[in-house]
C-alpha positions as CSV (number, residue, x, y, z in Angstrom):
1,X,0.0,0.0,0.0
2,X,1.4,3.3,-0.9
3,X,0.5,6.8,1.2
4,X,0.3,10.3,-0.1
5,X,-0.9,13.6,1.6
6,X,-2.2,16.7,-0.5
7,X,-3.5,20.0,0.3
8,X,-6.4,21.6,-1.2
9,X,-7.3,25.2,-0.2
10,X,-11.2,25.6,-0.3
11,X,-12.5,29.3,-1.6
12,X,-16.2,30.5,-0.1
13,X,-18.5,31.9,-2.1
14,X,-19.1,34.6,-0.2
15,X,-16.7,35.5,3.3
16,X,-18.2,33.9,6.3
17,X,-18.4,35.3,9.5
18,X,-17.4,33.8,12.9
19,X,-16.5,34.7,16.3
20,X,-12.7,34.0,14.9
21,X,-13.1,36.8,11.9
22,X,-14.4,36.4,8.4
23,X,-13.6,33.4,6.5
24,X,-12.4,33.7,2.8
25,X,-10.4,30.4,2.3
26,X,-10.2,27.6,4.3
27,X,-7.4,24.7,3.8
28,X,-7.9,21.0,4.4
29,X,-5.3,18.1,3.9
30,X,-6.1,14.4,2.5
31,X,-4.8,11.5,2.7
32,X,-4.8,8.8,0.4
33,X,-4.3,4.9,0.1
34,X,-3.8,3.6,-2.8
35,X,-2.7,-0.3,-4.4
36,X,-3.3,-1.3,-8.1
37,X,-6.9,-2.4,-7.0
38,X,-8.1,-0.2,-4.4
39,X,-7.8,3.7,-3.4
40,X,-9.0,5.5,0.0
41,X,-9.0,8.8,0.6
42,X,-9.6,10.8,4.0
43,X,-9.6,14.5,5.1
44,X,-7.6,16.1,7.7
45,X,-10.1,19.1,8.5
46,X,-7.6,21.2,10.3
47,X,-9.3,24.6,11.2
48,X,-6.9,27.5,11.5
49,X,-7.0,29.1,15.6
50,X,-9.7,26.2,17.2
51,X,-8.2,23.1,16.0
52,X,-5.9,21.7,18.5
53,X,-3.4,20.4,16.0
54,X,-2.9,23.6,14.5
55,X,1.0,23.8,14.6
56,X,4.3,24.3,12.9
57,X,5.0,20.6,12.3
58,X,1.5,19.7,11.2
59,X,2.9,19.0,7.6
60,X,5.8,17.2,9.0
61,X,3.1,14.8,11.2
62,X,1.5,14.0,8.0
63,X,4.5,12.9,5.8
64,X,5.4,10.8,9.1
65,X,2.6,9.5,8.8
66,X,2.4,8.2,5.5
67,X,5.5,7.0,5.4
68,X,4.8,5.1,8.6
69,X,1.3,3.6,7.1
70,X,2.7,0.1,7.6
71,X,2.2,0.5,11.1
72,X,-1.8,0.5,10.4
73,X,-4.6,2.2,11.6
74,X,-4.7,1.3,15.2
75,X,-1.5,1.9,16.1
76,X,-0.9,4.8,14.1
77,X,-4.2,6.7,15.6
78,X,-2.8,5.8,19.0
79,X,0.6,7.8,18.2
80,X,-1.3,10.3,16.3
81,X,-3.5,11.9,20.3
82,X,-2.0,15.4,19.6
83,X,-3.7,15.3,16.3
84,X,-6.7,14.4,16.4
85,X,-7.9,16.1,12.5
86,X,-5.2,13.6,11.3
87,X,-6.7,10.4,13.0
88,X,-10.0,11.0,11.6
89,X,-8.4,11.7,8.2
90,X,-6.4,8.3,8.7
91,X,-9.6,6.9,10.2
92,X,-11.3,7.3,7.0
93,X,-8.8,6.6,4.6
94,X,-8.7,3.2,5.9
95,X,-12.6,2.8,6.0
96,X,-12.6,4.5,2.6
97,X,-9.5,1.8,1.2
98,X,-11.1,-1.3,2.8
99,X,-14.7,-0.6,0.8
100,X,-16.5,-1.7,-1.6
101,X,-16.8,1.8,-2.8
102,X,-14.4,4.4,-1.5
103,X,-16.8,7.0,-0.9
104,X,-19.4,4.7,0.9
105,X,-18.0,4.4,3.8
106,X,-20.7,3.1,6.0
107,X,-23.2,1.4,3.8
108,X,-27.1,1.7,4.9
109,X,-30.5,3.4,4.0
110,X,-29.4,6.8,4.1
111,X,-26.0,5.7,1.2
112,X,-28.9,3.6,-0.4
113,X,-30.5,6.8,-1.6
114,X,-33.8,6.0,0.8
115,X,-33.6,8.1,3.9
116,X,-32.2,11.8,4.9
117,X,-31.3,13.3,8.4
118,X,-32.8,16.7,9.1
119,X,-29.8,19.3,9.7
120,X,-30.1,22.8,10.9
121,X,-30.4,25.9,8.7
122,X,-27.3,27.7,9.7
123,X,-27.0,31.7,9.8
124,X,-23.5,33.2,9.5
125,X,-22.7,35.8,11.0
126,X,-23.4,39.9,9.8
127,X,-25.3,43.1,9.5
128,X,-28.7,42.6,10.6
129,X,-29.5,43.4,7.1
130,X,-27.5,40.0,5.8
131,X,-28.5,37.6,8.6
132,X,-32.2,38.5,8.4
133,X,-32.6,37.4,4.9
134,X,-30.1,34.5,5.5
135,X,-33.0,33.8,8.4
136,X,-36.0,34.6,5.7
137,X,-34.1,31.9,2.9
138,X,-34.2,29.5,5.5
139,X,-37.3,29.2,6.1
140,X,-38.1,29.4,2.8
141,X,-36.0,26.4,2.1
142,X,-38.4,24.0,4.5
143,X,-36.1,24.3,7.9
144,X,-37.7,23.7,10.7
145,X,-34.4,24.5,12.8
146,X,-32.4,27.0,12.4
147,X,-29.0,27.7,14.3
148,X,-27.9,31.3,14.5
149,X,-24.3,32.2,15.4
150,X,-24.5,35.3,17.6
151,X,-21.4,37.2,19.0
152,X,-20.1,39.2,16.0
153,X,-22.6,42.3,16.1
154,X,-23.8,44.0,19.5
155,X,-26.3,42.0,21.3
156,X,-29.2,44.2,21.3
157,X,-29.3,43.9,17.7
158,X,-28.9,40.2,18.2
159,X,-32.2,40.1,20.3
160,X,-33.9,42.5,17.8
161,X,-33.6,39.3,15.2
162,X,-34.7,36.4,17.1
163,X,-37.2,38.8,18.2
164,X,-38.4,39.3,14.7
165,X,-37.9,35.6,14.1
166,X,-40.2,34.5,17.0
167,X,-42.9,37.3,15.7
168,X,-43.4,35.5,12.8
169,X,-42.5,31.8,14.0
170,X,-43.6,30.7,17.0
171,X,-41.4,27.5,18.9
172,X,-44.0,25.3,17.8
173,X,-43.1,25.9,13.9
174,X,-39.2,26.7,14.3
175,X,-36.9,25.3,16.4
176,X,-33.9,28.1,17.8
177,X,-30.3,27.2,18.3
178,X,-27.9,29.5,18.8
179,X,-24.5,29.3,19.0
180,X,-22.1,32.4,21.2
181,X,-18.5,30.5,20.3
182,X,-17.5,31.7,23.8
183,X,-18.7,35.6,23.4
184,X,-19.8,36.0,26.9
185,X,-17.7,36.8,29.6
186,X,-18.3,34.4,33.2
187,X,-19.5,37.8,34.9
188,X,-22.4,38.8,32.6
189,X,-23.0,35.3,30.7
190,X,-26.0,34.2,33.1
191,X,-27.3,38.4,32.6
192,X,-27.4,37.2,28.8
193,X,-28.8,33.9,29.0
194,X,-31.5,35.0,31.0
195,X,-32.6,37.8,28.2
196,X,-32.1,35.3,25.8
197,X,-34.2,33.0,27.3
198,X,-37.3,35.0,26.1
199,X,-37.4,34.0,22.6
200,X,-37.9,29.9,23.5
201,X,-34.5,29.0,22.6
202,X,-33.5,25.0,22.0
203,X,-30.3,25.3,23.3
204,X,-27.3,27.5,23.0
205,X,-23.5,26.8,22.2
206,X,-20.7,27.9,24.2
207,X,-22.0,30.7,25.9
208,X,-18.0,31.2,27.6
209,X,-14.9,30.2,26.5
210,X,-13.7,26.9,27.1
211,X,-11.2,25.9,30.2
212,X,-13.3,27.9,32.5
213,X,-15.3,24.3,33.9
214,X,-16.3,25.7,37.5
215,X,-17.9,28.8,35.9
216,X,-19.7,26.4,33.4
217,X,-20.7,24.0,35.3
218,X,-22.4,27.1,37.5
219,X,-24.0,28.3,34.7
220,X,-25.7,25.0,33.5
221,X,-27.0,24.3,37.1
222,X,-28.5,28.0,37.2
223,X,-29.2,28.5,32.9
224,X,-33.1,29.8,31.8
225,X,-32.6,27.5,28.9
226,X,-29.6,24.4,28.0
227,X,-26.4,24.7,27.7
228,X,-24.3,22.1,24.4
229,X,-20.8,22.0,25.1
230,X,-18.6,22.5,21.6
231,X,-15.2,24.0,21.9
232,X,-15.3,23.1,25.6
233,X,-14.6,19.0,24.4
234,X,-11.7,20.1,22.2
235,X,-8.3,19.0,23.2
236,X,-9.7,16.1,25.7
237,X,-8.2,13.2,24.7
238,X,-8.6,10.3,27.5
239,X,-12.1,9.3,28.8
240,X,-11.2,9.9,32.3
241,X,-10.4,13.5,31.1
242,X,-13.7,13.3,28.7
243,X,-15.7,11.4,31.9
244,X,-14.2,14.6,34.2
245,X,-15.4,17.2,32.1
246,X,-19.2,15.9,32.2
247,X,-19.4,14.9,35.9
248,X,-18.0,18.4,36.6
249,X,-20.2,20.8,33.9
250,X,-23.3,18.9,33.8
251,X,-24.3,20.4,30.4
252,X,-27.4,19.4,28.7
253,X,-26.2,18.5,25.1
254,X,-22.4,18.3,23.7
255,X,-22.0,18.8,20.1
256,X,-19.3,16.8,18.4
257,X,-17.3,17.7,15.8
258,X,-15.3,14.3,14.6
259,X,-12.6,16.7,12.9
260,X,-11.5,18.4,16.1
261,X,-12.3,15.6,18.5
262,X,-10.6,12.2,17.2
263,X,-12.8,11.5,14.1
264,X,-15.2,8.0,15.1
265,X,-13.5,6.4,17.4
266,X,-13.1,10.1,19.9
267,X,-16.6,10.9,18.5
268,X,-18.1,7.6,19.6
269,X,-16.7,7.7,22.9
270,X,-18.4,11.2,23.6
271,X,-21.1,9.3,22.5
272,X,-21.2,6.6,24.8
273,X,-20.6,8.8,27.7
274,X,-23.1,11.0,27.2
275,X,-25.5,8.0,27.1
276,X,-24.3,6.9,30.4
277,X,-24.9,10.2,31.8
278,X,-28.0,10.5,30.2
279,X,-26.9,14.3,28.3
280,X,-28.3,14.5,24.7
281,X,-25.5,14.8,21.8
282,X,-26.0,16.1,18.0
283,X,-23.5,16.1,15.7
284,X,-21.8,19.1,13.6
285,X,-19.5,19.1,10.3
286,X,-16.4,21.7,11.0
287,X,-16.3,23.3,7.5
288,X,-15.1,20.3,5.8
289,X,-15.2,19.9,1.8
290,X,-18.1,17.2,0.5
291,X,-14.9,14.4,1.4
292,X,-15.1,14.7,5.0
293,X,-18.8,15.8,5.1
294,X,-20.0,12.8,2.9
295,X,-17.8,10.8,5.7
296,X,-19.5,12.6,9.0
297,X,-22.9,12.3,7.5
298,X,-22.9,8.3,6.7
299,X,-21.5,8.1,10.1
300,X,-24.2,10.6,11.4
301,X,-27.0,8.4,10.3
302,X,-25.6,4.8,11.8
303,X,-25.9,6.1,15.1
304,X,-29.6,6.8,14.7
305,X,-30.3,10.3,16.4
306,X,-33.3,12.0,15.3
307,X,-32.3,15.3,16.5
308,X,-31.2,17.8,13.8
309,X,-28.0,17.3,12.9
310,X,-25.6,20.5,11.6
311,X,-24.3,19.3,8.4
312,X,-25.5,21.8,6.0
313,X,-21.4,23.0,4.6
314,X,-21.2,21.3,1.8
315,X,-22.3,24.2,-0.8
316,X,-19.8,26.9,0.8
317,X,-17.2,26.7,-1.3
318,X,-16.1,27.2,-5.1
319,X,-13.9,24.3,-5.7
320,X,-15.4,21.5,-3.5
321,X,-15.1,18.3,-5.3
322,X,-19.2,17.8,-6.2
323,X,-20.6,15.1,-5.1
324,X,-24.2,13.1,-4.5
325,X,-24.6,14.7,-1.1
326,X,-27.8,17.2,-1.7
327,X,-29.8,19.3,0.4
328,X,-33.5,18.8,0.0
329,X,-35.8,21.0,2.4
330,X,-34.4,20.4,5.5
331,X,-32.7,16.9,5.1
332,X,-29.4,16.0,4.1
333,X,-29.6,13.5,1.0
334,X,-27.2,11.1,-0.8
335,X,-28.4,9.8,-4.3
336,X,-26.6,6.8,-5.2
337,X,-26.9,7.5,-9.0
338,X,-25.2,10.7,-8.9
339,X,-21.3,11.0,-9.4
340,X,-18.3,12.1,-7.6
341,X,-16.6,14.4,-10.1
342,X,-12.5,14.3,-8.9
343,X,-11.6,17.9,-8.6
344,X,-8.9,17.3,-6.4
345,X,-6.6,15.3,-8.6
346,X,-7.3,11.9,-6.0
């Protein structure tokens, strides 16, 4: 088996607002396996500033690692803790290379063509002006929820347009997520949830920046509406670390991003987890190209959670390999007839 390792620098559409500053390119890695008879391929979503691997010798980890590939899978991903965008891009190389097809990596209803997951509409961040019609195509579209990053422009304006949102659509017709990317300081966080708590929220993301685990754990015992963990699992690489974090927070949901957090295997142990201690989980692409989201999704839908998913990024960029992944309404779809047209040179 021989392995190689490519980059490919994805170009939005349109810039993209987050908490981190707007978004105009966005690079992603791959690996592939290949023999005479078989290929995998597998992408490293590295995301620039929140990915823990982002470092110097991220390259030279990659070429280490393909030129350690006889080592296989297991032991490789145990070497590989520091990195965990790499393991999931090993992770699915392998699962990709040992296929019948190398993009069906998990075969069942949903590759089959015959079932969709519903996914969240998601709302970048803006001027009012922007988000509000972002918020108006939505719904437009069929979504039923709709996740709204908040953070970026002052708060009041922030209330003003889930306020206009709940004027026209009450909690019964639209589900609300949103999503503060740590934005709130300790001191006035619980002053902000409490506000926001007036507009029949879902859930909301990060309200403070990760690390802080007594003052989050303070605000999901006192919170006016739950609390997901996201950045907050990021860089927690044992279960007893993973188990430590939960017993101590007590957040209602955790939101996984396989990319940041170990790919399957790190995203399945959240899983089990959070089963044991009975706190809800949904799952959420990290700005991967149709590769790694065709990858997240098929594993998305084996573990059978009817909660809306966020895997709606696959129509962000310009030069995204296309693929049968297809957003219909509010579901995620893959049609089994449809193509994968190589832009990538795999």
């Amino acid at each position: 088996m021989k392995a190689s390792y490519f980059k490919h620098t994805l170009e939005f559409k349109r810039p993209s607002g987050t908490s981190r500053g707007v978004l105009k390119t966005k690079e992603s890695w791959f690996i592939k396996l290949e023999t005479k008879e078989s290929l995998g391929i597998g992408e490293c979503g590295l995301l620039k500033g929140l990915s823990i691997d982002d470092r110097e010798d991220y390259e030279k980890t990659l070429k280490w690692t393909c030129e350690n590939i006889h080592l296989g899978l297991e032991t490789l991903y145990s070497k590989l803790k520091e990195f965990p965008s790499i393991q999931f891009g090993l992770e699915m190389a392998f699962q990709s290379f040992t296929s019948a097809h190398p993009y069906v990596l998990f075969p069942s209803e949903f590759t089959d063509g015959k079932k969709g997951m519903v996914i969240n509409g998601l709302i970048w961040m803006g001027e009012k002006a922007f988000m509000k019609s972002q918020i108006q195509d939505k719904i437009k579209q069929g979504f039923s929820c709709i996740k709204l990053k908040i953070g970026a422009i002052d708060f009041e304006s922030e209330l003003e347009l889930l306020s206009y949102i709940r004027s026209e659509f009450p909690a019964s017709d639209i589900e609300l997520r949103v999503d503060a990317n740590g934005a709130f300081s300790p001191d006035n966080a619980l002053d902000k949830l409490e506000r926001l708590s007036k507009f029949d929220l879902h859930s909301i993301e990060q309200p403070i920046a990760q690390g802080q685990w007594l003052d989050m754990a303070r605000l999901c015992e006192q919170t006016p509406l739950p609390i997901a963990l996201d950045e907050e699992l990021i860089g927690l690489k044992e279960v007893t670390n993973k188990t430590e974090a939960l017993l101590t927070i007590k957040p209602q949901y955790i939101i996984l991003k396989p990319s940041l957090i170990g790919g399957f295997q790190g995203s399945k142990e959240w899983i089990d987890l959070a089963k044991q201690h009975k706190i809800d989980w949904w799952i959420t692409s990290a700005l991967e190209s149709n590769i790694g989201l065709n990858a997240i999704a098929q594993f998305t839908f084996i573990q059978n959670n009817e909660m809306p998913q966020g895997l709606g990024t696959g129509g962000l960029y310009t030069n995204n390999v296309e693929s049968p992944l297809t957003i219909e309404g509010e579901k995620i779809m893959y049609h089994p007839k449809l193509n994968w047209e190589n832009k990538f040179n795999l």
